[in-house]
TORKOL-4160 file (C-alpha; in steps of 0.2 Angstrom, whole numbers, padded with zeros to 4 digits, m for minus):
327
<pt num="1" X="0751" Y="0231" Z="m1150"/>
<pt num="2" X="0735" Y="0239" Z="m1151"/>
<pt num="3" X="0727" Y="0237" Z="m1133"/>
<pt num="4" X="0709" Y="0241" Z="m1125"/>
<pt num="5" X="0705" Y="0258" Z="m1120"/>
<pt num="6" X="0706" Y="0260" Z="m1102"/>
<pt num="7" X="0709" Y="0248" Z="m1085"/>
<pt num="8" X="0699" Y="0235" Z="m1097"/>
<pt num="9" X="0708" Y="0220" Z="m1106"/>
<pt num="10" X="0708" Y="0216" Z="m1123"/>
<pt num="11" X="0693" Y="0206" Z="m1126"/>
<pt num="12" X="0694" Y="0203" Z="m1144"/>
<pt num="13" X="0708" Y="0206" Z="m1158"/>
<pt num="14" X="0704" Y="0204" Z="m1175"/>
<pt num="15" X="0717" Y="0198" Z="m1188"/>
<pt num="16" X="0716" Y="0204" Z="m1207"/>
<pt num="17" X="0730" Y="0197" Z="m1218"/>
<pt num="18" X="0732" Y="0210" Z="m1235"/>
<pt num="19" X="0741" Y="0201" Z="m1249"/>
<pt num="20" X="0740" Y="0212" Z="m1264"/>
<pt num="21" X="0720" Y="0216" Z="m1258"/>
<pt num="22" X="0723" Y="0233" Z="m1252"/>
<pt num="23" X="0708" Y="0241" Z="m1258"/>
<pt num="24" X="0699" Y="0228" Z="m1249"/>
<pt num="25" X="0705" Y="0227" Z="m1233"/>
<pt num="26" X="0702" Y="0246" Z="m1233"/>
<pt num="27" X="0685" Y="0243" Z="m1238"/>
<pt num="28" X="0687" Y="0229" Z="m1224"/>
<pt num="29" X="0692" Y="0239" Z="m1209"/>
<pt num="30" X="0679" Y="0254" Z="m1213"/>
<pt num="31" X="0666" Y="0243" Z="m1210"/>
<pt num="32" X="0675" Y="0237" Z="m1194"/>
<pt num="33" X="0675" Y="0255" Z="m1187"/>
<pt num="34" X="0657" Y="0255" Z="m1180"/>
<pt num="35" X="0659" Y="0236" Z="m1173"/>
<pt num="36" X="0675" Y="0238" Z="m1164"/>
<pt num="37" X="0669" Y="0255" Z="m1157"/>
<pt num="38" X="0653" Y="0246" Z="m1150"/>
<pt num="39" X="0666" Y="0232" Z="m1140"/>
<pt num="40" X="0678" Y="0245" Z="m1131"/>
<pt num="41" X="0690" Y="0231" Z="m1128"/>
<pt num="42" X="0692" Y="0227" Z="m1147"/>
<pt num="43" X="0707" Y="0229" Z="m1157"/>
<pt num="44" X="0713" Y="0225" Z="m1174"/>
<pt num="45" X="0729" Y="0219" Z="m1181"/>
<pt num="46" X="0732" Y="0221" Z="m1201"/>
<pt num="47" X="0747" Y="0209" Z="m1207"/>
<pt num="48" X="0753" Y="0216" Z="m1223"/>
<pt num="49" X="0758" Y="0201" Z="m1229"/>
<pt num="50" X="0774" Y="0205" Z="m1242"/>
<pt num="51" X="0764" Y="0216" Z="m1256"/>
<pt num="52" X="0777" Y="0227" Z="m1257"/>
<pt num="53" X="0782" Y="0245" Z="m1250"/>
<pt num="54" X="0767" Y="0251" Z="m1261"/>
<pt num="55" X="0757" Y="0242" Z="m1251"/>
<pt num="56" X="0761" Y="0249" Z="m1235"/>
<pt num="57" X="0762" Y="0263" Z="m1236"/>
<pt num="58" X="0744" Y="0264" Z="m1244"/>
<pt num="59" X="0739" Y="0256" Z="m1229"/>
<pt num="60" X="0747" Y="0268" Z="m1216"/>
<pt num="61" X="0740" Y="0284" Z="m1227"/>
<pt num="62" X="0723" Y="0277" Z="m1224"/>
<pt num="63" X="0724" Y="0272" Z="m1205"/>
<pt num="64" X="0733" Y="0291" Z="m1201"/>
<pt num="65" X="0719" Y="0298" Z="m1213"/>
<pt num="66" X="0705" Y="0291" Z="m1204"/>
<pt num="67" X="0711" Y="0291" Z="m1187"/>
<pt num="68" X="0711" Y="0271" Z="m1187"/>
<pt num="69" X="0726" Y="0272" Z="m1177"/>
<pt num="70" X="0721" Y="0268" Z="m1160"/>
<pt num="71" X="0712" Y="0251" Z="m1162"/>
<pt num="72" X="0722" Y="0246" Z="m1178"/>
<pt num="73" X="0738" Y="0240" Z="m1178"/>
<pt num="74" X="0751" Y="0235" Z="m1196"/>
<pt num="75" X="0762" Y="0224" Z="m1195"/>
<pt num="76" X="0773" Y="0226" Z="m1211"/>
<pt num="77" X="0781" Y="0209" Z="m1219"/>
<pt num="78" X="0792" Y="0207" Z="m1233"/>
<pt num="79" X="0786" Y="0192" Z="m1240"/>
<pt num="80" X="0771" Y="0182" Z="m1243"/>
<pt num="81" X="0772" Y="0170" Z="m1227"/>
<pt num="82" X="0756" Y="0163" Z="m1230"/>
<pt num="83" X="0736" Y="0160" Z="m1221"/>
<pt num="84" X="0743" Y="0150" Z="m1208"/>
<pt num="85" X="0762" Y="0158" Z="m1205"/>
<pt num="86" X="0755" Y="0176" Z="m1208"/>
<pt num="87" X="0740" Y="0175" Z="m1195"/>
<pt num="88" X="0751" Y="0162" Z="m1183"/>
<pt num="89" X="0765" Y="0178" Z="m1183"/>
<pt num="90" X="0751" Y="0191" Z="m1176"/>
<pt num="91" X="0743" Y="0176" Z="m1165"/>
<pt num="92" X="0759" Y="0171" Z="m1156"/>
<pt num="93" X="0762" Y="0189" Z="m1155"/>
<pt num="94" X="0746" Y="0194" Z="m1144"/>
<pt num="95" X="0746" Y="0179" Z="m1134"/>
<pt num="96" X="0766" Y="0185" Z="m1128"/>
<pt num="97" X="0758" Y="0200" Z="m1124"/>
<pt num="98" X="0753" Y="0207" Z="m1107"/>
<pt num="99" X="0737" Y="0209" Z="m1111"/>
<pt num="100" X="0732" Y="0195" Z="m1122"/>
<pt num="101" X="0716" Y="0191" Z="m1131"/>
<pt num="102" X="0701" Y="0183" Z="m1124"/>
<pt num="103" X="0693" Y="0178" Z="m1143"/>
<pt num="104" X="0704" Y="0181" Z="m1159"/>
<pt num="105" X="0693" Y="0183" Z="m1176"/>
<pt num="106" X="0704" Y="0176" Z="m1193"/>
<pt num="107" X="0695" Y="0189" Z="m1206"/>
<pt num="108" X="0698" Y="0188" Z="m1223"/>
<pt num="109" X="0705" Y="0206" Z="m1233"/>
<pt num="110" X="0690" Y="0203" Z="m1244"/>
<pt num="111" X="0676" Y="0204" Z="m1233"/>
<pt num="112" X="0664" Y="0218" Z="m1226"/>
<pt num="113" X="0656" Y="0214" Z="m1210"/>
<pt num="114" X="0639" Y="0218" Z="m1207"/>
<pt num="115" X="0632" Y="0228" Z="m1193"/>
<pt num="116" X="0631" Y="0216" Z="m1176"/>
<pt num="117" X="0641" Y="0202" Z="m1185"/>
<pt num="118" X="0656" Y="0202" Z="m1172"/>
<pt num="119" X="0644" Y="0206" Z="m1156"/>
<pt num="120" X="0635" Y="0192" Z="m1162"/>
<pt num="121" X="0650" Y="0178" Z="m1162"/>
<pt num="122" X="0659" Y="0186" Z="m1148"/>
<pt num="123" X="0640" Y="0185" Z="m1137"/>
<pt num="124" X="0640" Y="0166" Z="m1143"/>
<pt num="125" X="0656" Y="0161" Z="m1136"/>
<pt num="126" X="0651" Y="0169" Z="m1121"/>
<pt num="127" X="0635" Y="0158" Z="m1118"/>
<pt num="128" X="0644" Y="0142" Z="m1125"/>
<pt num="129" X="0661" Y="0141" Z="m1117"/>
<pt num="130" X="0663" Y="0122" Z="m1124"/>
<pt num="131" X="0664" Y="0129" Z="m1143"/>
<pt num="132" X="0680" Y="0134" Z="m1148"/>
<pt num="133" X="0677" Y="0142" Z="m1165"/>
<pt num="134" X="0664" Y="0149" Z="m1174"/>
<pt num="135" X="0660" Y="0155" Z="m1190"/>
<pt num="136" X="0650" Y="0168" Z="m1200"/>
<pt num="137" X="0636" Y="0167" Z="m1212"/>
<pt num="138" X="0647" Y="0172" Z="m1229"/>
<pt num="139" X="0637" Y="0179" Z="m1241"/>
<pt num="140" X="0644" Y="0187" Z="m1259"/>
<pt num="141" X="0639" Y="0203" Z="m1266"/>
<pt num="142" X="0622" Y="0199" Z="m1272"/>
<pt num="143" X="0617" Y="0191" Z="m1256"/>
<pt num="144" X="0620" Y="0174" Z="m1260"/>
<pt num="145" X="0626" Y="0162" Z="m1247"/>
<pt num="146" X="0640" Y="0153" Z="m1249"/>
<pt num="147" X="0649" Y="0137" Z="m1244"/>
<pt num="148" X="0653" Y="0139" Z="m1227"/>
<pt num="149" X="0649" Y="0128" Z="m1217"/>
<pt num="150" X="0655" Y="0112" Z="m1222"/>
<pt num="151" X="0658" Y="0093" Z="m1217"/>
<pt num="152" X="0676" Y="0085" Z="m1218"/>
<pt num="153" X="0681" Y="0078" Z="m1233"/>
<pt num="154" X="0681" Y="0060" Z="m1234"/>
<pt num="155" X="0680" Y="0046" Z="m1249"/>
<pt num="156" X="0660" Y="0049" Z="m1253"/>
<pt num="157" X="0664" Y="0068" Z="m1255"/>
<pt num="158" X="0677" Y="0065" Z="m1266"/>
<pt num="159" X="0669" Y="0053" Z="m1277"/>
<pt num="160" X="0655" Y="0064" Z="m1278"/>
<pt num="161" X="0667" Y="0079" Z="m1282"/>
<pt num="162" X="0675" Y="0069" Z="m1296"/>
<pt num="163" X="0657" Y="0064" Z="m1305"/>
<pt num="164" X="0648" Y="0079" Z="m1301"/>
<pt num="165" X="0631" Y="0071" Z="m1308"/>
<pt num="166" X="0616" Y="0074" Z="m1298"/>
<pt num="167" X="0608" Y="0058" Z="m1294"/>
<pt num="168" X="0623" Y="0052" Z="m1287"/>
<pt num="169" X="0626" Y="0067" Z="m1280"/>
<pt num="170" X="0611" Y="0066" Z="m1271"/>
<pt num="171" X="0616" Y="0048" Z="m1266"/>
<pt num="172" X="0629" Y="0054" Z="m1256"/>
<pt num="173" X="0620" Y="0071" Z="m1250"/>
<pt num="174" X="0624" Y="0067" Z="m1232"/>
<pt num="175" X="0642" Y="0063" Z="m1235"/>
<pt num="176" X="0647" Y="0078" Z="m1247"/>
<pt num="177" X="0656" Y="0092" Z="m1242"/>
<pt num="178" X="0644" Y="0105" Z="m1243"/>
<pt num="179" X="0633" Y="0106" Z="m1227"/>
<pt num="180" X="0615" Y="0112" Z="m1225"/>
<pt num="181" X="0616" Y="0131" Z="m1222"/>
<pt num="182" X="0604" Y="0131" Z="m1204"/>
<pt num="183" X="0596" Y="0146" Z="m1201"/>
<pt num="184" X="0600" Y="0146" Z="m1181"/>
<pt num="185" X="0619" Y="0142" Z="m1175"/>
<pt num="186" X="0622" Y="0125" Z="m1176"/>
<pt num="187" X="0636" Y="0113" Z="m1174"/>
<pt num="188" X="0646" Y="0109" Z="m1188"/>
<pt num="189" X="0664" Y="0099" Z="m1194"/>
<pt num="190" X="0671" Y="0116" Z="m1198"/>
<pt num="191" X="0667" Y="0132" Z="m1204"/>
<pt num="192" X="0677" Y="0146" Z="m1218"/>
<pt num="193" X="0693" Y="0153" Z="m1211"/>
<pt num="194" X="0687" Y="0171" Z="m1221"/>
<pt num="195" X="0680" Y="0173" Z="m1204"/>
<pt num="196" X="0682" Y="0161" Z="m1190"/>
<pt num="197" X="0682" Y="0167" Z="m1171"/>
<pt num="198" X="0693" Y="0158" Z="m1160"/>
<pt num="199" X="0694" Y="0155" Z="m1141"/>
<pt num="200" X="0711" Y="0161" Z="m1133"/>
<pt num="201" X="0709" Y="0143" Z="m1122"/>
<pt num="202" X="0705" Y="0134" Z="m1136"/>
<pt num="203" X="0720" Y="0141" Z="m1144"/>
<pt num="204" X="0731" Y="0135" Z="m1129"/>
<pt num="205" X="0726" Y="0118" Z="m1129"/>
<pt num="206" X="0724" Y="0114" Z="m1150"/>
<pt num="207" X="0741" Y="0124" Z="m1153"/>
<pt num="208" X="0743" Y="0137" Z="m1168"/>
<pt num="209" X="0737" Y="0134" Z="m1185"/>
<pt num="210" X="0748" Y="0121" Z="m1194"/>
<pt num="211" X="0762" Y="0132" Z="m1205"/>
<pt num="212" X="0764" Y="0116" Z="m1218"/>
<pt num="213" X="0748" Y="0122" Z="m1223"/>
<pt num="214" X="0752" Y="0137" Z="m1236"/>
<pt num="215" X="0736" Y="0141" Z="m1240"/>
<pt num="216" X="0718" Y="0131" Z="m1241"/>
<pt num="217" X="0713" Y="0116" Z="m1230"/>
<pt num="218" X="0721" Y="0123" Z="m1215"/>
<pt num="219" X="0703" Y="0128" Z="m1207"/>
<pt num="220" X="0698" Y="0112" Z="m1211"/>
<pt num="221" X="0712" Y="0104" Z="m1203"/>
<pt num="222" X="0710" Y="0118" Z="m1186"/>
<pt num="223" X="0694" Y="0113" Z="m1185"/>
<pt num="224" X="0699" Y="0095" Z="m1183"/>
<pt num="225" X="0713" Y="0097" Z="m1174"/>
<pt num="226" X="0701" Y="0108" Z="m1162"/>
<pt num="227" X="0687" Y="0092" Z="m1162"/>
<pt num="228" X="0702" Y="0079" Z="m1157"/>
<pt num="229" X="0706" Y="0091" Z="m1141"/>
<pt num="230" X="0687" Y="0090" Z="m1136"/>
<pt num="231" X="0684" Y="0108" Z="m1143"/>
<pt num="232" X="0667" Y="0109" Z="m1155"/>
<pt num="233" X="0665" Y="0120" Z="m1169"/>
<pt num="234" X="0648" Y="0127" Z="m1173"/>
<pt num="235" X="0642" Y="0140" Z="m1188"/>
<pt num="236" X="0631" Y="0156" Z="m1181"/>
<pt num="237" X="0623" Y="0163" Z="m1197"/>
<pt num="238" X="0615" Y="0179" Z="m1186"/>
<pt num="239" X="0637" Y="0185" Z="m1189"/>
<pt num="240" X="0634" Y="0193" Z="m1207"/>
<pt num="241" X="0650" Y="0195" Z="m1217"/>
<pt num="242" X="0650" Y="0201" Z="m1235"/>
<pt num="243" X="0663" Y="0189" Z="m1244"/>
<pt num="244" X="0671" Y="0194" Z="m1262"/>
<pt num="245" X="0678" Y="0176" Z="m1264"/>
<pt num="246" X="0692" Y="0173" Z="m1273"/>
<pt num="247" X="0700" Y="0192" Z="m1273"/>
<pt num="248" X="0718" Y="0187" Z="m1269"/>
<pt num="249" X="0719" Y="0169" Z="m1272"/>
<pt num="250" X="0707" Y="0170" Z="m1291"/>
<pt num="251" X="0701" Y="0153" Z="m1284"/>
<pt num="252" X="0683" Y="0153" Z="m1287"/>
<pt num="253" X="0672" Y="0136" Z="m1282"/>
<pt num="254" X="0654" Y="0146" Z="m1292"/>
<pt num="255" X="0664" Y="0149" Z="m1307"/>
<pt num="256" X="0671" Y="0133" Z="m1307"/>
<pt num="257" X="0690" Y="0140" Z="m1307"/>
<pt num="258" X="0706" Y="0128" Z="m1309"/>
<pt num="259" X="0713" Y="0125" Z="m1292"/>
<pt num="260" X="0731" Y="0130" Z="m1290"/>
<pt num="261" X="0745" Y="0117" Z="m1288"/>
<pt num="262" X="0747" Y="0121" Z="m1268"/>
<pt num="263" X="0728" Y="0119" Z="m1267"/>
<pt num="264" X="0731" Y="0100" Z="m1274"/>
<pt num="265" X="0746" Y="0101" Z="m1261"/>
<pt num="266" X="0736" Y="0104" Z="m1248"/>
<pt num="267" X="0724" Y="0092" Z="m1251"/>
<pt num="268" X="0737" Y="0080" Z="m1249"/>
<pt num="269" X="0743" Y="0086" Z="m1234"/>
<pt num="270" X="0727" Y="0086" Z="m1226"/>
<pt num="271" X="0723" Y="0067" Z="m1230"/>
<pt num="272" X="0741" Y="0061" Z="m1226"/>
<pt num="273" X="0741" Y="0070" Z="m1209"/>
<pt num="274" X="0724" Y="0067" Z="m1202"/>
<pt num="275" X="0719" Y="0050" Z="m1213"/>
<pt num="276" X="0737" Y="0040" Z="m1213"/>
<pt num="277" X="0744" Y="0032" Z="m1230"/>
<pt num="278" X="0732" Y="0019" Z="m1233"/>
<pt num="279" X="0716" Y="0032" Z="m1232"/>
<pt num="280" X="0726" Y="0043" Z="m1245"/>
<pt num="281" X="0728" Y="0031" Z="m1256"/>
<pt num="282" X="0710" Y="0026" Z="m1256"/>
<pt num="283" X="0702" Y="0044" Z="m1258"/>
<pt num="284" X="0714" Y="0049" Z="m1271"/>
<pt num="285" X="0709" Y="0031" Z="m1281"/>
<pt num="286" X="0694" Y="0035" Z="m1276"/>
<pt num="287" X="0693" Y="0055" Z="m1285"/>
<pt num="288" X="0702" Y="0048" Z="m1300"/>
<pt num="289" X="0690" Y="0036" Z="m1303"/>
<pt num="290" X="0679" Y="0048" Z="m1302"/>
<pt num="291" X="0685" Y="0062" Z="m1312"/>
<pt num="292" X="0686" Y="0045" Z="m1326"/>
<pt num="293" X="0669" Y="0042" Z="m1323"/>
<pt num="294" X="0664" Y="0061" Z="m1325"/>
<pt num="295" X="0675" Y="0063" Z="m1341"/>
<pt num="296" X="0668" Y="0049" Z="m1351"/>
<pt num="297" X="0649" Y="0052" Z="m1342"/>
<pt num="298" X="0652" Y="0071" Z="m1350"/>
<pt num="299" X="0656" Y="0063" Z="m1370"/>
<pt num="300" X="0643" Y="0051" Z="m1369"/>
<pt num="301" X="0631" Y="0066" Z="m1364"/>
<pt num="302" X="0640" Y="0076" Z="m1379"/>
<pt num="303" X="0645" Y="0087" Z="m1367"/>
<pt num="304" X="0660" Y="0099" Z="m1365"/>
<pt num="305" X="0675" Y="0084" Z="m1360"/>
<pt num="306" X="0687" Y="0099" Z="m1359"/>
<pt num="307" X="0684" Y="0103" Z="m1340"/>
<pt num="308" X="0682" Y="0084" Z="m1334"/>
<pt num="309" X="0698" Y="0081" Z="m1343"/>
<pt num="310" X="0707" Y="0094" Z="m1334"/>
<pt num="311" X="0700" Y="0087" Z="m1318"/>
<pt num="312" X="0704" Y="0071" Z="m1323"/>
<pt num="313" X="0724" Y="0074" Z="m1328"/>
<pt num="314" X="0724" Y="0086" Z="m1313"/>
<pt num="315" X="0718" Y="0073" Z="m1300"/>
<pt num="316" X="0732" Y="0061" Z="m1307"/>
<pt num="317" X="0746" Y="0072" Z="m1306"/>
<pt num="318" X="0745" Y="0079" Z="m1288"/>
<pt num="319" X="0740" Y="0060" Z="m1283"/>
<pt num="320" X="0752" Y="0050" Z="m1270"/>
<pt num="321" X="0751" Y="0039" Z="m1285"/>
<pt num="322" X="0764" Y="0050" Z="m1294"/>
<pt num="323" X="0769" Y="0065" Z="m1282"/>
<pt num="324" X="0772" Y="0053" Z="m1268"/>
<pt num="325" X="0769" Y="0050" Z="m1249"/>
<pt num="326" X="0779" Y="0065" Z="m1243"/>
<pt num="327" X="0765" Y="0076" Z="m1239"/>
């Protein structure tokens, strides 16, 4: 393990996962260089997360190439385990250490952090020691600003996500999932885990992210787990990250992709685990209708039905209506 430079502990270790996104993360840890130089008792810890040999070795070329060596640390895998078993493996593994972390930053592969970014969470934690995550503004390429942060998914939001019309949607503003994007730090339900800074003793008491999360809804579901321990969760938009959405999973919410059937999983996880049975039953009844509602709403309008159909057959399938109770 990577450690801080001199008598000082590690303050700060930052977790990239790379799965098939080499190029990215090292775009990812080149703009890392000047952040990690400017907190002496920062380190960073790539996971490559079963790409391949390739993969590896690309990585290892360019961290003896550019001398990343001595704050950048690879742990090789050689399968995909996962967002939550991949950075719970590098998590567990630094808090075992002798010098474990103070703060840990989950950081998405397909990011590039902006100057100040990680001074600027790391300084927040320090001034608020009764938040226990915190989350960067993520903006994409062109500088727009996207999703993050976000309230928890409920029945409204997921009737609103199956009509998708706008003066219901604004009906239910205040209950969607997409928060208002403050413009000072603010608290929040819970914030993008493409990057998401946790506290070592928030970690202690909340436990590791929960590994029957594959992928998706698990920072969603940390951020609760986190509120239920007493922890609070608030979004800092002076961090600036760069986020190319989408580069390994192909998941895209502004291009309105498919979601993947372990997204649909997940979802069902996350309601079963943290809502119970009846709950699940009522938002699932409650997105079906909805997507029913949308489809017809989009013929009537004359409007393309493929889409809402999709929606419609895709919100049946992964239902507890037909794939069951067993999350």
């Amino acid at each position: 393990m990577v450690s801080g430079q001199g008598p000082n502990r590690l303050k700060l270790l930052v977790i990239i996962l790379n799965y098939q996104t080499t190029r990215f993360t090292i775009d990812c840890l080149q703009s890392l260089e000047p952040e990690i130089a400017a907190e002496a008792q920062a380190a960073v810890v790539v996971v490559e997360n079963g790409s391949g040999q390739e993969a590896e070795q690309d990585l290892r070329r360019a961290i003896a190439e550019k001398a990343w060596d001595s704050w950048v640390d690879l742990i090789p895998l050689d399968r995909n385990l996962g967002f939550t078993a991949g950075n719970n493996l590098a998590i567990r593994r630094a808090l075992k250490s002798s010098d474990p972390p103070e703060y840990i930053l989950l950081l998405n592969s397909d990011t590039l952090v902006l100057p100040g970014a990680i001074t600027a969470l790391m300084h927040f934690m320090e001034d608020h020691p009764a938040v226990g995550i915190a989350g960067s503004r993520l903006e994409g390429p062109e500088g727009s600003v996207q999703g993050s942060p976000f309230r928890f998914h409920g029945i409204a939001s997921e009737l609103d996500r199956g009509l998708v019309i706008g003066p219901f949607s604004r009906l239910v503003s205040r209950w969607t999932v997409y928060d208002e994007k403050p413009q000072s730090a603010a608290p929040v339900d819970w914030v993008a885990g493409a990057s998401m800074m946790l506290r070592g003793a928030m970690i202690a008491k909340t436990g590791l992210l929960d590994e029957r999360f594959f992928a998706y809804f698990e920072d969603m579901d940390y951020c609760l787990a986190a509120k239920r321990k007493g922890w609070e969760t608030w979004y800092v938009p002076q961090s600036r990250i760069i986020h190319f959405e989408g580069a390994s999973s192909g998941v895209r919410p502004d291009l309105d992709t498919r979601p993947p059937a372990y997204w649909f999983q997940a979802r069902r996880r996350y309601f079963l685990k943290n809502g119970g049975m009846i709950y699940t039953i009522l938002t699932d009844g409650a997105l079906i209708t909805a997507c029913a509602i949308g489809w017809l709403y989009a013929i009537i309008r004359r409007r393309n039905g493929g889409s809402p159909l999709i929606k419609l057959k895709d919100s049946i399938r992964h239902s507890v209506f037909v794939a069951g109770l067993r999350a």
